[in-house]
Structure formats: C-alpha cells, structure tokens
Steps between C-alpha positions, in 0.01 A plus 500: 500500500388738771537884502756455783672339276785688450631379132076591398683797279376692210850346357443157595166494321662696172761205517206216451340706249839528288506102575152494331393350890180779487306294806779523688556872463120606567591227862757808597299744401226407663714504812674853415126637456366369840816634681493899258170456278633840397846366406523662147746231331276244630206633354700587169572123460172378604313762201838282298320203620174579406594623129699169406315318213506179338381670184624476176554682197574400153507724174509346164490563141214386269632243315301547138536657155411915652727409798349872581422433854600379893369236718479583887445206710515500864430186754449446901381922510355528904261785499448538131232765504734713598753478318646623151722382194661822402758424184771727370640502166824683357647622164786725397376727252800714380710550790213527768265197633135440479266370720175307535342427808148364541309299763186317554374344838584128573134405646606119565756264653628390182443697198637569124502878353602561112616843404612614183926563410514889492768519315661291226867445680485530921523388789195412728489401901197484754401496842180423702441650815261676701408773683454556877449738789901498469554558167597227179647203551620263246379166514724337222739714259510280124827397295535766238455406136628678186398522132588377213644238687 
C-alpha cells in the first residue's frame, strides 16, 4: 500500500485490527504516517499496535487442606522487567465492600506469584501491566475467581 493510496485510512487499518489482521493495519499505517506523521488517529492506533500482547494471565486457588491462598500465573509476558501483577480482592462487609489490592513485579517472561486470600468469602481478579512514558497499560486482564467456590 502506498501513502497515495487513498483507502490507507486510520479506518481502514482499525477495520484489520477488529479482523485480528494487525500486519495489515500497521501496512496502512505506515502509509498514513509517511503521508501526516503527525496524523493523531494514526499515531493513536500505532501506540494500539505497540501495546497488544500475547500475554497471559491466570489466577487460581490453592488446591490443599488451608486453601488460604491464590496462585498468579502469567505466560508469553514481552518486557517483563517492567511490568507488574497488581490483584484486587472484594468482600461485602455489612452493607459496604472491602478491598485488597497488592502487587509485586513480574521480573520474567513466564512467571507464578502466590498471595494469600484476604478475606474468608470474596472475590479476587488481576492484571499485569506496565508502566511507560505514556502512562499504564494492561498487558493481559485475568478471569475473576470467587470464594468459597
């Protein structure tokens, strides 16, 4: 695709990367980019681009007598050193909620993480992201679990 192209569109490229085609959509907007490098849609969906992952995130509960704690795992995690598990755990406690939030620091590709169950009934999730000139950005987002099962 050139940058005459007239179909090289911020759109067009949104359209492959709703499609899931994400070398096709940084082809237009390379071409958007060398016709208006300051084309501000363009460069929104190129940062888009840039902050997809293949990373994974799993949270589980220890399967043993205490049952008193989480397992964090996380696989295929680009730029690990970076990045951050942060977890977030609910309760209702009378008619008001509770929360738990804790973190620790990923420091490889693949990696496991056990925490402890703050409360005795909840709800947990967890992300792991990272931090850059731009702000956080998630990475991969977890299936929330809940207690007692």
């Amino acid at each position: 695709m050139t940058d005459r192209d007239p179909l090289a569109t911020p759109t067009l490229a949104r359209l492959y990367m709703g499609q899931g085609h994400f070398d096709r959509a940084r082809t237009v907007l390379d071409a958007c980019l060398r016709r208006d490098s300051l084309d501000g849609h363009a460069l929104a969906l190129v940062r888009r681009l840039q902050a997809r992952s293949d990373a994974s995130l799993l949270i589980t509960l220890v399967d043993d007598e205490a049952a008193d704690r989480l397992t964090i795992k996380w696989t295929a995690l680009g730029d690990a050193e970076a990045c951050h598990v942060v977890v977030v755990a609910s309760t209702q406690t009378g008619r008001t909620a509770a929360t738990w939030v804790t973190s620790t620091r990923a420091r490889a590709a693949f990696g496991t993480w056990e925490c402890p169950l703050p409360f005795p009934r909840g709800s947990v999730s967890a992300c792991i992201g990272c931090v850059d000139a731009h702000g956080w950005y998630v990475r991969a987002v977890a299936r929330p679990v809940s207690w007692p099962a």
